[in-house]
C-alpha positions as CSV (number, residue, x, y, z in Angstrom):
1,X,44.2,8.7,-59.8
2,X,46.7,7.2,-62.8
3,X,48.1,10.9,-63.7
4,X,48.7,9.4,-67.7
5,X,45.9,7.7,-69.0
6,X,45.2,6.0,-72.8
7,X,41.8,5.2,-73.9
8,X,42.0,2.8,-77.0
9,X,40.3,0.8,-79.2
10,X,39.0,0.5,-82.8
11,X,37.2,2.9,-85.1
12,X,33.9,4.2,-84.0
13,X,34.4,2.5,-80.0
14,X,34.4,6.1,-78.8
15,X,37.9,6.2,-77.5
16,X,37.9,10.1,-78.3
17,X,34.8,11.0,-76.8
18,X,35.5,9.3,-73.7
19,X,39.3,10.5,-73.6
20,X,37.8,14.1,-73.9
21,X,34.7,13.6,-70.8
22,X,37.6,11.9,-68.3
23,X,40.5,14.5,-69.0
24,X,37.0,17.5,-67.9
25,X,36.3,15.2,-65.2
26,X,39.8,15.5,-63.8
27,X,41.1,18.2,-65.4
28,X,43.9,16.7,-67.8
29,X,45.2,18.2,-70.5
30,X,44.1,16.2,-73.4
31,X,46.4,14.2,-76.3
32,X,44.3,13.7,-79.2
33,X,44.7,11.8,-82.9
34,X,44.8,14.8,-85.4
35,X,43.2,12.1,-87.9
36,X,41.7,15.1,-89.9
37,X,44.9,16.7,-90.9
38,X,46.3,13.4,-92.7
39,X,45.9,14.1,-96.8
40,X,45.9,10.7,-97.5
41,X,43.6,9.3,-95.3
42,X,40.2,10.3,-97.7
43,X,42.2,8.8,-100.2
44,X,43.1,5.7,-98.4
45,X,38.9,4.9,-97.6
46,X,38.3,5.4,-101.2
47,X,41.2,3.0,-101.9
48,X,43.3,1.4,-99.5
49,X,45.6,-0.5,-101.5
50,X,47.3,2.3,-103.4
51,X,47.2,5.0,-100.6
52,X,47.9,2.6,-97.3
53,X,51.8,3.4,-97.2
54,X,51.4,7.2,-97.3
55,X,48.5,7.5,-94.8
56,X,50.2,5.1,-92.3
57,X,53.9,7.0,-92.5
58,X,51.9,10.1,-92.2
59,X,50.3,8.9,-89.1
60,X,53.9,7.2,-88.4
61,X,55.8,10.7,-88.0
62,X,52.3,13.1,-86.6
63,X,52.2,10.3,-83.4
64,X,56.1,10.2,-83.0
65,X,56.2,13.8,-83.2
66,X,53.1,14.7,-80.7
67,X,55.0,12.2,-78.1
68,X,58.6,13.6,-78.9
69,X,56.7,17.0,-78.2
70,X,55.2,15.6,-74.8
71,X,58.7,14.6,-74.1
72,X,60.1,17.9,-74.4
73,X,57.1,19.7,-72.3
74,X,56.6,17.6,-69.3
75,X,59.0,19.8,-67.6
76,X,56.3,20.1,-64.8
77,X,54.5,16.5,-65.5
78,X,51.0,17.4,-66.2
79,X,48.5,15.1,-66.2
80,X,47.1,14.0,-69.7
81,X,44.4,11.7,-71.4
82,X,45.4,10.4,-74.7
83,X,43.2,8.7,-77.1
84,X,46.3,6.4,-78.7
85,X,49.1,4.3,-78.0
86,X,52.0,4.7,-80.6
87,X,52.0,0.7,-80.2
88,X,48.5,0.8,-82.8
89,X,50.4,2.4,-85.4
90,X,52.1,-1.3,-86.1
91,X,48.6,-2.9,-85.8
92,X,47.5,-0.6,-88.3
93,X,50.5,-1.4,-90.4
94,X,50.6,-4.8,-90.3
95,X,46.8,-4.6,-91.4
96,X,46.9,-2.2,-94.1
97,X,50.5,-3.0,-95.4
98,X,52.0,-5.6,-98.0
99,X,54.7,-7.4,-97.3
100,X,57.7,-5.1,-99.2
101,X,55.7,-2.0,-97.9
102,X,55.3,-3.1,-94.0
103,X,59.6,-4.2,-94.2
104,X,59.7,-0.2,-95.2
105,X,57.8,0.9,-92.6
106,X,59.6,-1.1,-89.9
107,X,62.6,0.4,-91.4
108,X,61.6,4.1,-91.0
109,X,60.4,2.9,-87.8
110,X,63.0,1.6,-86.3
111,X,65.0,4.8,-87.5
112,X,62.7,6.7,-85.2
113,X,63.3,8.3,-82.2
114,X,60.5,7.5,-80.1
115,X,60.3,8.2,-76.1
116,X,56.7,7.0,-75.7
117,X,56.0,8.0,-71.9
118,X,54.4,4.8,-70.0
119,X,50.9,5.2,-69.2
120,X,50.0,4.9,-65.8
121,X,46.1,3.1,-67.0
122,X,45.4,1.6,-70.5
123,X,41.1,1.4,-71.4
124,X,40.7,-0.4,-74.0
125,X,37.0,-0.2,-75.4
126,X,35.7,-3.1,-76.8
127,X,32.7,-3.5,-79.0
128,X,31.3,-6.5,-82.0
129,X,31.6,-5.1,-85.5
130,X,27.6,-4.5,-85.8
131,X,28.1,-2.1,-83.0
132,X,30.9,-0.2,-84.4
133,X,29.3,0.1,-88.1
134,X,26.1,1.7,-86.8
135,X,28.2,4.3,-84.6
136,X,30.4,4.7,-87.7
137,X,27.4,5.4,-89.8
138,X,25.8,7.8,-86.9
139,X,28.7,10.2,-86.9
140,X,28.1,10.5,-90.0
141,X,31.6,11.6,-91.7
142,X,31.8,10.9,-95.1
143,X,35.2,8.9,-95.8
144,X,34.4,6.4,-93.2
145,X,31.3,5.1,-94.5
146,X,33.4,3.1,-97.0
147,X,34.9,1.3,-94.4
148,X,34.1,-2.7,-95.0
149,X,32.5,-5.0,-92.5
150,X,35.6,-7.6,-93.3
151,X,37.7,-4.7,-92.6
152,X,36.4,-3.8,-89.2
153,X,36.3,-7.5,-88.4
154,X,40.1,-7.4,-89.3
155,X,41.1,-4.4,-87.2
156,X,38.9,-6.0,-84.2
157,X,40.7,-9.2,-84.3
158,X,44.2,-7.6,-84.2
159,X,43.2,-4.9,-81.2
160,X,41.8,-8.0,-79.0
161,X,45.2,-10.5,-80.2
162,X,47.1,-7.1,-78.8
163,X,45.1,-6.6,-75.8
164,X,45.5,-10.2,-74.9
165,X,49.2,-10.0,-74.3
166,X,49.7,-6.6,-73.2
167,X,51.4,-6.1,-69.7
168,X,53.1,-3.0,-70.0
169,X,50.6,-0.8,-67.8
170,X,47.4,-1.5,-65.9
171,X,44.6,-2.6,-68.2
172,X,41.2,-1.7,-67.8
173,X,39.4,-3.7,-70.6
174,X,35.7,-2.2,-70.9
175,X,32.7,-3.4,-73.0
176,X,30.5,-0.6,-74.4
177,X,28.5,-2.3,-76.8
178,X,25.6,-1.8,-74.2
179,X,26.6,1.6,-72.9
180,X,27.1,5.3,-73.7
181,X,29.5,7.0,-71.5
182,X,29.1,10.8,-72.9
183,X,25.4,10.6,-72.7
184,X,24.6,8.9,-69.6
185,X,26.2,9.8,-66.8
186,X,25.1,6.6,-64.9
187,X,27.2,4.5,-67.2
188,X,30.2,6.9,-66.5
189,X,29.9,7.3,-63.2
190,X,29.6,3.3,-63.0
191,X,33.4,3.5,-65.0
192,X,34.9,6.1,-62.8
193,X,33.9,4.3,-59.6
194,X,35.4,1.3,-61.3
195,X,38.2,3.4,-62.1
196,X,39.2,4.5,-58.7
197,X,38.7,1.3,-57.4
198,X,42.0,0.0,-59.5
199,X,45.0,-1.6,-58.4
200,X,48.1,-0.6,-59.9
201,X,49.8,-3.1,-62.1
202,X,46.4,-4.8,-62.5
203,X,44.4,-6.3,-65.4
204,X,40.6,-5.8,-65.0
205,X,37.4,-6.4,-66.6
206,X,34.4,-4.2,-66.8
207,X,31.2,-5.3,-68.2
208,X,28.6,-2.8,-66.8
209,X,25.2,-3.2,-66.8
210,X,23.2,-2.3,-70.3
211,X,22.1,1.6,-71.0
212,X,18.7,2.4,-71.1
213,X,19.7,4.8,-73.8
């Protein structure tokens, strides 16, 4: 099994959920976003254009710091499942970001020391924008249900341009519009078997077969 694994993808995919269920599966230590502890981020739903730089160096400096911090402790090398890839800060950036405000942020940066560790596997979930509004709207917390369709469309886009030319790890690129992997174990069972069957250095595809949840 990859002993560092990242499960990304856009807002209300279900990266977290699944990071979470694989890292009990195998026993990892887990790697989370700490989205709830950025002050601006409330403010940035209600009104991204004046709040977009201070929520995205916030999130800038809490990722850098979590992975210097992983750096420092991997005296041992545990085995982790993260639910981000400091790469998606930029994606977020670019999105979010005018043009004088974006040439700051690649300043600050690019002033950063960052010693991302490789992940051994990449997921990347996968899902249309319908998909990801309902699942949005069924957790149910209160600043995201401002977020636009146009804006979700956006942030899609950029995650599959991404995906498309990424090569620095394994990819497992999974569609979940169909699927619940917290909820039925079939569908994760179905992942984990796909999973295991991996080759290193690989790109694969996993459509599985539609939940009956």
């Amino acid at each position: 099994m990859p002993r560092y694994i990242v499960v990304e993808g856009p807002i209300g995919v279900g990266k977290t959920s699944l990071a979470k269920r694989l890292a009990h599966s195998f026993n990892y230590e887990t790697l989370l976003e700490k989205a709830e502890e950025n002050p601006f981020l409330d403010r940035f739903y209600h009104n991204p254009r004046q709040h977009a730089l201070a929520t995205q160096l916030f999130f800038l400096f809490q990722r850098a710091q979590q992975l210097q911090q992983l750096r420092q402790n991997d005296l041992f090398e545990p085995v982790r499942v993260a639910d981000f890839l400091i790469e998606k800060d930029r994606l977020f950036a670019k999105l979010n970001l005018d043009v004088d405000e974006y040439r700051l942020y690649e300043n600050v940066y690019d002033h950063l020391t960052i010693d991302a560790p490789k992940p051994d596997l990449v997921i990347y979930l996968q899902a249309p924008v319908e998909i990801l509004l309902q699942r949005i709207h069924k957790r149910g917390i209160a600043s995201e249900q401002m977020i636009s369709e146009e804006y979700l469309a956006n942030l899609v886009n950029i995650y599959t341009e991404f995906f498309h030319y990424f090569e620095k790890s394994t990819l497992l690129v999974v569609n979940s519009t169909d699927v619940n992997f917290v909820r039925s174990d079939e569908d994760y069972e179905l992942l984990l078997r796909h999973i295991r069957g991996m080759r290193t250095g690989t790109r694969n595809y996993f459509n599985p077969r539609p939940s009956l949840l």
